[in-house]
Every structure is written in C-alpha cells, then in structure tokens.
C-alpha positions in Angstrom: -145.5 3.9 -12.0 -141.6 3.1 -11.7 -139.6 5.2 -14.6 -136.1 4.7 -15.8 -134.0 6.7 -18.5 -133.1 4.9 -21.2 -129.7 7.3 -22.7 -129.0 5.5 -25.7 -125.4 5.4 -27.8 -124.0 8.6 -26.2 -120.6 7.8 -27.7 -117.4 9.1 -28.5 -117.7 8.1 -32.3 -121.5 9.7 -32.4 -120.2 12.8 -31.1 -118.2 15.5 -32.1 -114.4 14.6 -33.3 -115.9 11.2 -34.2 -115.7 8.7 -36.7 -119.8 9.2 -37.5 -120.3 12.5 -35.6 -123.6 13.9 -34.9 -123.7 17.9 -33.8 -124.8 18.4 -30.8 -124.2 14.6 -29.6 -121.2 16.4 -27.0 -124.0 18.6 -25.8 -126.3 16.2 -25.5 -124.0 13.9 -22.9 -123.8 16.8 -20.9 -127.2 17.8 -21.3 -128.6 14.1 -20.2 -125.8 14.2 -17.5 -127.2 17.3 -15.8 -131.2 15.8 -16.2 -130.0 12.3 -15.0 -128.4 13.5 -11.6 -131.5 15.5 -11.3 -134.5 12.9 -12.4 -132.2 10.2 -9.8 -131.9 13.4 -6.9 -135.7 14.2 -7.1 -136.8 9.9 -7.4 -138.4 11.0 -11.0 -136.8 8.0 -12.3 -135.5 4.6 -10.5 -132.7 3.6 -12.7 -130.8 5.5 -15.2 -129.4 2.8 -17.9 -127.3 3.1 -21.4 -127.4 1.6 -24.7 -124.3 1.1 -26.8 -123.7 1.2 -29.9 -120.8 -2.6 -30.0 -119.7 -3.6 -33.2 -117.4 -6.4 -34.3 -118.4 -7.2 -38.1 -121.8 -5.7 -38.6 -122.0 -6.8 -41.8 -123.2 -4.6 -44.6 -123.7 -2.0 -42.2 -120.3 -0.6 -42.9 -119.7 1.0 -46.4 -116.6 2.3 -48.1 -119.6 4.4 -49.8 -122.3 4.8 -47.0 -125.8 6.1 -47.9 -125.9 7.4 -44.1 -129.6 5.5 -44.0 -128.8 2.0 -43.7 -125.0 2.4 -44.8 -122.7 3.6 -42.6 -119.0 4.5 -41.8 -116.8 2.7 -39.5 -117.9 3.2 -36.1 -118.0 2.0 -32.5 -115.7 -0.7 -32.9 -114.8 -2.9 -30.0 -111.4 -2.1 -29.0 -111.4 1.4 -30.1 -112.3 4.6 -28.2 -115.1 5.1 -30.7 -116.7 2.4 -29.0 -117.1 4.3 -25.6 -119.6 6.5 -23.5 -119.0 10.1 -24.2 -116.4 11.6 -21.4 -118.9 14.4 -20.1 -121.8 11.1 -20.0 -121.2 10.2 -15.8 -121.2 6.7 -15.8 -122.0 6.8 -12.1 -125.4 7.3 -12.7 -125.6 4.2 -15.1 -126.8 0.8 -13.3 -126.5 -1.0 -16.7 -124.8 -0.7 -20.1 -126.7 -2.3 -22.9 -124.3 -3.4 -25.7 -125.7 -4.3 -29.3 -124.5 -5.1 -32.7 -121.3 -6.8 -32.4 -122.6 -8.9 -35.8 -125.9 -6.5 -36.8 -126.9 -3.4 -37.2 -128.7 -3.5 -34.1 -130.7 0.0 -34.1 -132.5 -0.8 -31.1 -131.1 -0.7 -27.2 -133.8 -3.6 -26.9 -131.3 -6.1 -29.3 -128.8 -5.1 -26.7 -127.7 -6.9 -23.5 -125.7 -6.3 -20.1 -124.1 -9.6 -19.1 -126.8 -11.6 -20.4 -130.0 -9.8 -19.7 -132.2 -7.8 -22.5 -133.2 -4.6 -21.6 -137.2 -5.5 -21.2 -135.9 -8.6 -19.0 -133.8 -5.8 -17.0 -136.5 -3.1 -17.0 -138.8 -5.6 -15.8 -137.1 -7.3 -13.2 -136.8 -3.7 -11.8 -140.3 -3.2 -11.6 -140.4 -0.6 -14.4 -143.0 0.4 -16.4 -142.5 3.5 -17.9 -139.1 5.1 -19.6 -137.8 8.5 -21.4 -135.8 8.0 -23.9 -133.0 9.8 -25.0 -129.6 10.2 -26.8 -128.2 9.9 -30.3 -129.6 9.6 -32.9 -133.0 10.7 -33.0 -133.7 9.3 -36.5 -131.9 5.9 -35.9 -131.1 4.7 -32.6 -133.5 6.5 -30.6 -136.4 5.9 -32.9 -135.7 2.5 -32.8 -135.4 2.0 -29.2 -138.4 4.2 -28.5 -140.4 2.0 -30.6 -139.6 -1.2 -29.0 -140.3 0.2 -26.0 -144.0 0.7 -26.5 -143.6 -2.5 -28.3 -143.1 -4.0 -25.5 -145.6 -2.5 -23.2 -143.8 0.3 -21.6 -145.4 3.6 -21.3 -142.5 5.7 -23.4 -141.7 9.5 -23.7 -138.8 10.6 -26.3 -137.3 14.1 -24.5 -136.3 15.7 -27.7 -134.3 18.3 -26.1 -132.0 15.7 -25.0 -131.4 14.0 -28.3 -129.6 14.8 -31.5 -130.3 13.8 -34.8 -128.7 12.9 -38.5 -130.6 15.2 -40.7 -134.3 17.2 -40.9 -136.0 14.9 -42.9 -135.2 11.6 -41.6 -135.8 13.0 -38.0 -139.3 14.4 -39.2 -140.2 11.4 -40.5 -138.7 9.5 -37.2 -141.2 11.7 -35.1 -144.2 11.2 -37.4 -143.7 7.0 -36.8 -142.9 7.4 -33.3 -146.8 9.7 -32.9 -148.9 6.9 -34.7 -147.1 4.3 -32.5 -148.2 6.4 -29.4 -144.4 7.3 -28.5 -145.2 10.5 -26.3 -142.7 13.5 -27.2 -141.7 16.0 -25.3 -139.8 19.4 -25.9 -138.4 20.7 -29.1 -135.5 18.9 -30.8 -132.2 20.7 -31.6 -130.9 22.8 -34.8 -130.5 19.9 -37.7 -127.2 19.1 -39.1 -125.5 16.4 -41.1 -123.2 13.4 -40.2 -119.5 15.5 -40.3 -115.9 13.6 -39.3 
C-alpha cells in the first residue's frame, strides 16, 4: 500500500493568537512537523500534503453571532495572515496545498484543490491508497476530511494525538461517526478546550 499524510487547516487563524483559535493547534504543527519528517525519513508515507482552510465570501458561514457549529467568526481570509500554514508547520515537507472554501464552507480537504486538481484526483494519480489524517479541528475539518476519504475508497487512519479539537462533545460525537464509517483511530486525543481569540 502507498500512504500519504493528509495535515489538514494547520493555520495561523486555527491556532493560538488567532482569529478562531483552537488550543493546542500551535502544538499540533509542531507535533505533525516532527512525525512528518519522520513518516517521509523512514518511507512510512509517500507524500505529505495540506489542506487549507481559503475563504473569500463563505456565505453564512461567517456570523457576527457564531454558534461555533455551523457559524463561525471571521477566519482564513485570503489576503490575511490568518489565511496561512502555521509558522512551526515545514512547508518543505508539503508536495501539495489543498485550498477550499473561497465561496462555502467547505469542511472537507476533498472540496479543496491545488492548481486544479482534487485531492482524490491527486492522491490517486500518486498511486495512493491509504492516508492518516491529521490537524485541526478534529470535530470539523478533520472529521470531515476523514470521512471523505473512506468515501472515496481510501484505507483512512485519524492520529488523534496529532489533532486538536473545538470542544468534548462535538469531538466525541465526531469520533463516534468516524468508527461506524470504518475511519481507523489511533492514539488518544488532546485535553478539550473551547474556541478562544
């Protein structure tokens, strides 16, 4: 089986001292960082690739009064640093950045493309066939993604340890959907916290 990592929405405005910060998210770029050199070092995985979080005019999924479910805060506008990989992410290690949502919510890296090309066109064109997911958040972003992997026919692994998520119950119920779809999970995931900034 050819793997690849799939980091999705490590970003400046999902992390600490952003706009719709997750705890932990800082950690987790360096965290996925460290295991990315590694997985690439030891040929555990074949491509390491990003999702990104792209926005424009999303729509309703901005609110002045966000329900932090399917409302949300300002965040990873184009033209703003929100809008970037985290600093301590290496972007070295990235063959592809996956942008989404310029006009959608777009929770999935699989609504995403890198000049052009979906993910699943990319991932197979590369000969892959299985992927970890990781990133921010585990209750949105990774959930979703994780989902449309298996979707669409990839063997799929969510490495808990390396994800960070909104709050307990919506990451409980996040892990619970991504079981019965036959997600595999691995590892524990970090202390829950609240969106803060």
């Amino acid at each position: 089986m050819t793997k690849a990592l799939v980091v999705v929405d490590v970003q400046v405005d999902f992390c600490e001292g952003g706009s719709l910060a997750v705890a932990g998210g800082a950690a987790v770029a360096r965290a996925v960082t460290q295991h990315a050199g590694q997985g690439l070092e030891r040929g555990e995985y074949a491509h390491v690739v990003a999702t990104r979080d792209h926005h424009v005019d999303p729509g309703g999924h901005f609110s002045d009064a966000p329900d932090f479910v399917e409302t949300w805060p300002r965040h990873c506008v184009v033209g703003t640093g929100g809008v970037e990989l985290h600093p301590d992410l290496d972007r070295g290690l990235l063959r592809a950045v996956f942008d989404k949502g310029e006009h959608a919510a777009a929770y999935s890296g699989f609504e995403g493309a890198a000049d052009g090309v979906g993910l699943a066109d990319w991932l197979r064109r590369h000969g892959v066939d299985e992927v970890d997911v990781v990133g921010v958040a585990t209750d949105h972003c990774v959930r979703a993604t994780a989902l449309d992997a298996v979707a669409e026919g990839f063997a799929t692994t969510v490495l808990l340890p390396l994800t960070a998520g909104v709050a307990e119950a919506t990451t409980e119920a996040a892990l619970d959907q991504l079981r019965a779809a036959g997600v595999g999970l691995e590892g524990v995931p970090q202390d829950w916290t609240t969106p803060a900034g």
